[in-house]
N, C-alpha and C positions, 0 to 999 in steps of 0.2 A: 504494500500500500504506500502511493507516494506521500511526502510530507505536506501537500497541499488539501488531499482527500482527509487526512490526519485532522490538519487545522478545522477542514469544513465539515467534519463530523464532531470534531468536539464543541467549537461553536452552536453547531446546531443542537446537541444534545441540552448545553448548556443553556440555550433559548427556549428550549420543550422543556427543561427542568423548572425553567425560572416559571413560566405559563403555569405548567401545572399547581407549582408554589406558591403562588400569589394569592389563592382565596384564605391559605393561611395565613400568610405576613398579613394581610390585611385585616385578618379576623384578628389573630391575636397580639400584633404590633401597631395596627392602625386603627383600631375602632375601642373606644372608651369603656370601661367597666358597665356604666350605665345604661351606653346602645348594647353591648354585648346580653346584660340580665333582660332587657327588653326582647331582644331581638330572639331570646330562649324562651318565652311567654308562648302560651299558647296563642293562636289568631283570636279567639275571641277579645283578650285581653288588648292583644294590638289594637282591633278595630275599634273599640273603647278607648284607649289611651289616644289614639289619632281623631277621634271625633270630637273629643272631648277638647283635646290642643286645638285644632282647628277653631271652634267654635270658638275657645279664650281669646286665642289670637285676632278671630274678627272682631270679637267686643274691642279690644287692646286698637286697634287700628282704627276702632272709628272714632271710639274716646280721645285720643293723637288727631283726629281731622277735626273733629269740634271743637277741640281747645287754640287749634293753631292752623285754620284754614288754608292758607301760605305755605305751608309745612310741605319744601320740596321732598319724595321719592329717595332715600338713603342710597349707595352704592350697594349693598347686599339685600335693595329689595328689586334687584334690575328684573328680577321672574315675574315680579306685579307690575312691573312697569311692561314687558315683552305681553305678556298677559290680555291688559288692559288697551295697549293701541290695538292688536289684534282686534278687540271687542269694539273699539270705535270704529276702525275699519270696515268691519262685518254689519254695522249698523249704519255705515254712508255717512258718518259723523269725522268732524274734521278732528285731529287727534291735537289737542292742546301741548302747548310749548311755550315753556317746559310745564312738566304735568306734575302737578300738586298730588300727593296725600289724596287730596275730598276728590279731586279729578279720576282719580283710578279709580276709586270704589265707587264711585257711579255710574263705571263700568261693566259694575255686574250687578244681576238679574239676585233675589233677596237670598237664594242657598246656592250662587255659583262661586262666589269666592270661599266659601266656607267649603264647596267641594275639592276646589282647586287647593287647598291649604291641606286639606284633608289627604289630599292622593300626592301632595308631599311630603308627608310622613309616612304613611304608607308604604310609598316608593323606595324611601330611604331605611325604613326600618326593614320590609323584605329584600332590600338587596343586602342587610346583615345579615339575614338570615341565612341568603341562600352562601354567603359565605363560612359562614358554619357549614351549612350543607354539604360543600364544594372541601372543607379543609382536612386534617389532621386532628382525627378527636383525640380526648383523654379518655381513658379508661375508668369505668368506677374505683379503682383502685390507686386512681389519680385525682381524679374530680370530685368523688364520693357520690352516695345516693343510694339508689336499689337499683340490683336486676334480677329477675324475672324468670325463668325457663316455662313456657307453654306447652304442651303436647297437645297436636291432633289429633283426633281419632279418624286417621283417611279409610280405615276398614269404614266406617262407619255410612264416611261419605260413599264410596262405592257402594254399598250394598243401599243408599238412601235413593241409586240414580240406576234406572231397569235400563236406559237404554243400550241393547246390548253391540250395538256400533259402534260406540265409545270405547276404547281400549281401556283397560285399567289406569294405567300408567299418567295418559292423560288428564283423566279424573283426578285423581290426587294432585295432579302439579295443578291443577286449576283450582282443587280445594285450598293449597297450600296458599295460591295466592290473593285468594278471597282471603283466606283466614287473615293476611297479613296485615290486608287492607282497609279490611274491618276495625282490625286493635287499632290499628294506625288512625281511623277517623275517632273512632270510641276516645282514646287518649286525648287525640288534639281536643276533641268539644267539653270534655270533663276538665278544663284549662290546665292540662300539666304541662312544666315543660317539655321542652324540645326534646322526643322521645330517639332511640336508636333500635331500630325493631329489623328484624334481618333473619333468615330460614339459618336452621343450625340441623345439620345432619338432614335425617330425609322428612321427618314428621315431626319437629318441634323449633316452636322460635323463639328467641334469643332475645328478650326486653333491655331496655337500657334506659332509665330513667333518672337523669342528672337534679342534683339536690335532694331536697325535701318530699319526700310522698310518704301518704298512709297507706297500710299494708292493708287495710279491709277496703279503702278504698280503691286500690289498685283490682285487688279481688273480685270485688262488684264491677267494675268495668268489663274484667277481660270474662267474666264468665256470664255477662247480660248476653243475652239473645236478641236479636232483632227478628223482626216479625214483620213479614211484606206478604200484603194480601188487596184486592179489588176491589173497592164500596162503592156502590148507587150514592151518584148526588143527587141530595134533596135541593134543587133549584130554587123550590118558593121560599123554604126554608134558609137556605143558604141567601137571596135575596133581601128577604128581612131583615136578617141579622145584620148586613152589610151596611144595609141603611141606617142601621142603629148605630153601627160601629161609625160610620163616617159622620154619626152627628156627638156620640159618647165618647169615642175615642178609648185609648187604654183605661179609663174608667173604670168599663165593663170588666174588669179582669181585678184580683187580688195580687200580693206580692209573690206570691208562688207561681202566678200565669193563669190558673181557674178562674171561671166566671163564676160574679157575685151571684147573680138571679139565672142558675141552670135553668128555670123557669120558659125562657127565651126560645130554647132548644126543645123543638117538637119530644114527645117521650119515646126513642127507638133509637136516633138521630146520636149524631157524638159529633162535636166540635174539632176539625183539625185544621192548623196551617199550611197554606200551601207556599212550598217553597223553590226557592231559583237560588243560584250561588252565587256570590257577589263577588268584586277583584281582590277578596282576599282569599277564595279558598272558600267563604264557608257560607252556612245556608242561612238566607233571609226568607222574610216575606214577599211574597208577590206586590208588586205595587198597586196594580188591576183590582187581583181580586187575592187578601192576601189570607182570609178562612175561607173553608167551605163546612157545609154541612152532610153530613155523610151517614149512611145508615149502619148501623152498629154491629148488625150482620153483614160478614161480608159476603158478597157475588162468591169469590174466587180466592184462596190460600195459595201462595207465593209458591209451596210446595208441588204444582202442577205446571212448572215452568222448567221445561229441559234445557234449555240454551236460548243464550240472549245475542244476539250482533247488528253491527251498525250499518245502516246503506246506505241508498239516495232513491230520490225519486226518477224513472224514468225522463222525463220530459225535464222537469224544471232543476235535476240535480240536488236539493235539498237535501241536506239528513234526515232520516230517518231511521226505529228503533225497529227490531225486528227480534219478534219470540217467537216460541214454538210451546205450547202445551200437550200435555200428557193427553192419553186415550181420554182420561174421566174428564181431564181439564177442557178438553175440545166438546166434550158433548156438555158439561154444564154451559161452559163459555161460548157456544153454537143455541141451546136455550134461551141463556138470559138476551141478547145482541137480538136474536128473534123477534122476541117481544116487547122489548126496551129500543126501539129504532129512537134517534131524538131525545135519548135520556144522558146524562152527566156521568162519565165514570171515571176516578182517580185509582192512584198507584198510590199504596199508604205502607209505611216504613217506619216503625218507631213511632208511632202517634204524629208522622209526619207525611203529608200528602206531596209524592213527589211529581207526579205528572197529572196534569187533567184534560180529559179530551170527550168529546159527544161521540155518540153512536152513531155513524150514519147509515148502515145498512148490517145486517146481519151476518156473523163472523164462522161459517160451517165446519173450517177447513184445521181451523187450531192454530194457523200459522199468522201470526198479529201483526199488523204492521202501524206502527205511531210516528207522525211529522207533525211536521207546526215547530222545528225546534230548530237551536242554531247548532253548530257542530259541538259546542262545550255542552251544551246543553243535553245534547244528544248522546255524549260519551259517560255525561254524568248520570243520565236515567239508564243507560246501560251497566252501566258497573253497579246499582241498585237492583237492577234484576237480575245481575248474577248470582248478587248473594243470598239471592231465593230460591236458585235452581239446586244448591248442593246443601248438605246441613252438615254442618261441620264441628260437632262437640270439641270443646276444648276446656282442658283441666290443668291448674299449674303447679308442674313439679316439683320447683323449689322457688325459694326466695332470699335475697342476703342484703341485708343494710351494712351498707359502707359510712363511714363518718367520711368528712369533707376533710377535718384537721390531719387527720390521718396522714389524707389523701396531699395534704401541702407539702408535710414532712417528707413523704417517698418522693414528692417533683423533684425537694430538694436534691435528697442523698440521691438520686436518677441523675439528674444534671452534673453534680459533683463528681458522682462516680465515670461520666461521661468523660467531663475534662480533665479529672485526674490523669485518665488513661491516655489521653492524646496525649495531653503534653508533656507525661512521661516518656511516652514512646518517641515521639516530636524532638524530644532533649536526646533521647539515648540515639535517634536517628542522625542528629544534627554534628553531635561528638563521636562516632563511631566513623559517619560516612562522611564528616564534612561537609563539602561543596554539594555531594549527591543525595546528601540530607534533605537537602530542599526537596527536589524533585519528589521526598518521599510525603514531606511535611503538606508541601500542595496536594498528593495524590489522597492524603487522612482525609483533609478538608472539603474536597470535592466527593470523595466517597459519603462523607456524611449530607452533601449538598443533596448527589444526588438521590440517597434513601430516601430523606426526609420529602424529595418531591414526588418519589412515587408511591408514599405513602397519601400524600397530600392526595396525589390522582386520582386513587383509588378509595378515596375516603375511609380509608383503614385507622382502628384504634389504638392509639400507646397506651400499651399496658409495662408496670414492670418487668414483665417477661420477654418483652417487646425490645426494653432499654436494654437488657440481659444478652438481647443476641446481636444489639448495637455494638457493644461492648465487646461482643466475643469478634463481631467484623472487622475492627478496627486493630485488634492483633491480627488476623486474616490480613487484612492491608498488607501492612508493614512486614507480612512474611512474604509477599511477592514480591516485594522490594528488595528485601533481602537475600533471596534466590537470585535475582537482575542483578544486585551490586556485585555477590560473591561470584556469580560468571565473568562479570565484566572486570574483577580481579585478577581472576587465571586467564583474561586475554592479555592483558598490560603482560601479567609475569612472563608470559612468552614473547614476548617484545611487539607486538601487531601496534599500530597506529590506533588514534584516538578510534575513526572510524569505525574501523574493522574491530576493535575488541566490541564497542557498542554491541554493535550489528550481531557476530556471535556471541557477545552475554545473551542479548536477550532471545536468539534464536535459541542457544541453548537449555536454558530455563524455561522456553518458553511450555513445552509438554509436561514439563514436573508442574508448574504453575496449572496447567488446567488439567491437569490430573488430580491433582488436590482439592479444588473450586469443583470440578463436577464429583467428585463423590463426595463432597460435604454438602453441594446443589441436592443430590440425591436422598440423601438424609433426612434436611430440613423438608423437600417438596414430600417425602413418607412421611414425616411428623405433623407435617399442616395437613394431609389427606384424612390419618387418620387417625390423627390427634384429636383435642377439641380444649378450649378455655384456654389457660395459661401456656401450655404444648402449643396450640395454636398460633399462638401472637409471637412467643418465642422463635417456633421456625418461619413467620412469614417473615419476619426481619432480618433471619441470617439468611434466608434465599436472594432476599431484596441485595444485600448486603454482598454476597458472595458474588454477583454479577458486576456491581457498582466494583466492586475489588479488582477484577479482572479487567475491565474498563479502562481505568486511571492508571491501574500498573502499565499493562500493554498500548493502551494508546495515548492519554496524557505525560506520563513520563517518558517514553519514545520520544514525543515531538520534541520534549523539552531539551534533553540528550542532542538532538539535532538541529536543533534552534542556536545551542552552544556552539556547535561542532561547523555547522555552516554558514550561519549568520555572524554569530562573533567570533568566526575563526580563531577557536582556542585551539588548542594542539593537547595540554595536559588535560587530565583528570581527578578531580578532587572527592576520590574517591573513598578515603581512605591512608591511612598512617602508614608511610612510607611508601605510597604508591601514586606516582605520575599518572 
């Protein structure tokens, strides 16, 4: 390989490492303790703290315009000011110069600027997020909290699902990821933080929940059931009620969410919201029509639904949902459609109505098809009717609370233990090889650059066991170096030219070095297969770990060797005590 390919691959590496790295440095060098505990809240909690800012901040901005009319537009409000001529623009309005404070916010309509304020926290608080998302987590064992072990029961799901054209196998990967999906909404609405939920082995998953949670409460999450089944709208009923609601407002409701006067509500009837998802993620009210009233028997149980997927309409392309029901489920749901032409039916999910659509002609065939939606829309009522098609018991295996303080003390003595070890090996590399030293000192440092980014890449957790095979890498390093130096010794001692000893050190060494690297590769990749927990974190780091090694020995210290050799035409080698 020439020494130019050399350059443009280590460059390159270095540019994909930095990429991958950066929702790290960012999360955990650039964003403030503050956005950080926010930005781990659950969404509820966000869309709360950002409605609530927003609103302050418009009262704040108009109390500043009535006190001081005059009051020019600051340098860091230039977003109100881009904002605000946009809106005189779009309104044929001449755009005032220069634009006052009172000028701008007469640019918007009574809840546009409180939107616009709104969906800049928002903005700013999910783009921490997804940088957590995107980073280098800690381990319970670093950060503290609880986790979790869930088991499936996929026997249970197969045998809950007759269709015998489905393979087994498929079944179960489909249960596994309803199950996952499910905790994962359950979590985020019950406001925990920012959960780490991910398949461990073939039927059970792996919770991860940073800080403080209660343990009955964790319980009652993951072991609640959802319930998705078909109710008749009651139209006159649901009518009425709307008309009250639009003139009573939340009123009608206690602090729990129940109506004062059930009175209101026909006797058979049940009150549910019907909901859409908002640009946070999560589910609001309709603004149309945001209850309906619903018969309390349902049409059709969730459990007569074999498969749910997403289409279009022939002609106009639209999304569209598409199911299939069971023998029983087609001939009830071919009855009711019959006789119900012009009747109201929703999709109800947890005492929440997630789609609503009228009957228009009668449904024979079993096979459903629902539009009127936009594509999010459409992807979100389909992943609702999945999780009706399979039923998926799950029970939790164990549980373990981590303290936080703990977890500070091990960062420490983790980090500690980290640099002690470089820069001992760094000191004994720098004294031993001299000049070649470097070349070894650079190769530690990139080696750890590049772990730490393809851990970032892959969203992988640091655990102490994690730091343990960091640790073990870093002697791994410095022993390929080692190998490289003690070749490029016995070329000097035969008298060959700087070049040529280079060239065969490192040809020489070069088999022993990856002879070494792939059976220690081989190890670590059996112990992540079929390991699990601390075994696991352990050998993802020294696999991680053992390639980055072979990297920086072989191609970063090469160039470096020849950068000397050709560029600053050196002749000696500072290799080593008493060797040119």
């Amino acid at each position: 390989m020439s020494k130019k390919s050399r350059l443009i691959i280590i460059l390159a590496v270095l540019a994909f490492c930095f990429w991958c790295l950066w929702p790290s440095l960012s999360w955990y060098a650039r964003t403030p303790k503050e956005a950080q505990a926010l930005a781990l809240s659950s969404l509820e909690k966000i869309k709360d703290y950002s409605s609530s800012k927003a609103k302050a901040d418009v009262e704040e901005l108009k109390a500043q315009a009535n006190a001081n009319p005059s009051l020019e537009l600051t340098a860091d409000q230039k977003w109100l000011l881009k904002a605000a001529k946009k809106n005189y623009k779009a309104m044929g309005k001449a755009v005032p110069s220069p634009m006052t404070l009172r000028d701008a916010l007469l640019a918007f309509d009574k809840d546009e600027l409180t939107d616009l304020i709104e969906k800049r926290y928002r903005e700013e608080i999910l783009k921490n997020k997804n940088y957590y998302k995107n980073s280098v987590k800690l381990g319970l064992d670093l950060s503290g909290g609880m986790n979790v072990i869930v088991k499936a029961d996929l026997d249970a799901a197969v045998a809950s699902f007759d269709d015998s054209s489905v393979d087994a196998d498929t079944i179960r990967a489909q249960a596994m990821e309803q199950a996952i999906e499910t905790l994962t909404e359950r979590i985020d609405r019950f406001g925990l933080s920012e959960p780490v939920i991910r398949q461990q082995g073939e039927d059970r998953i792996y919770i991860e929940l940073p800080g403080a949670a209660e343990t009955d409460q964790i319980n009652s999450i993951i072991m609640g059931k959802g319930i998705l089944n078909f109710r008749e709208v009651d139209s006159e009923a649901t009518n009425n009620f709307l008309m009250q609601y639009m003139i009573n407002g939340d009123s009608l409701f206690d602090s729990r969410g129940n109506l004062i006067d059930s009175s209101i509500i026909p006797e058979g009837d049940e009150l549910v919201g019907l909901y859409t998802v908002d640009a946070y993620g999560l589910d609001q009210l309709d603004d149309n029509y945001p209850y309906l009233v619903v018969k309390a028997e349902p049409i059709l149980d969730g459990k007569h639904i074999k498969k749910a997927d997403l289409g279009s309409e022939n002609l106009t392309g639209r999304p569209t949902v598409n199911f299939v029901l069971d023998a029983e489920g087609t001939d009830i749901f071919a009855n009711f459609t019959a006789q119900n032409v012009g009747t109201g039916i929703a999709i109800v999910s947890d005492t929440r109505a997630k789609s609503y659509a009228t009957i228009r002609e009668a449904i024979p065939t079993g096979s459903v098809q629902i539009s009127g939606f936009s594509q999010t829309e459409a992807q979100n009522l389909q992943k609702v009717l999945q999780t009706a098609w399979l039923d998926v018991p799950l029970s939790v295996e164990s549980q373990q609370v981590i303290g936080a303080t703990l977890g500070d003390q091990m960062i420490r003595s983790g980090v500690f233990a980290i640099l002690a070890g470089l820069v001992a090996i760094m000191l004994f590399m720098l004294i031993f090889y001299k000049g070649a030293g470097v070349n070894a000192c650079v190769a530690q440092v990139l080696n750890l650059y590049i772990m730490f980014s393809v851990l970032s890449a892959f969203n992988l957790t640091i655990t102490l066991p994690s730091i343990a095979g960091m640790i073990l890498t870093i002697g791994m390093a410095v022993d390929a170096n080692v190998l490289i130096f003690e070749r490029i010794k016995e070329e000097r001692r035969l008298g060959k030219d700087r070049a040529s000893a280079i060239s065969g050190g490192f040809g020489n060494a070069l088999w022993a070095i990856l002879d070494s690297n792939i059976t220690t590769f081989i190890a670590a990749i059996s112990m992540s297969l079929l390991g699990s927990g601390s075994i696991q974190g352990f050998a993802v780091s020294l696999a991680i770990g053992v390639w980055s090694t072979v990297f920086t020995a072989l191609v970063v210290s090469r160039l470096m060797f020849d950068f000397n050799t050709e560029v600053l035409h050196k002749e000696n080698i500072s290799i080593g005590w008493g060797i040119k």
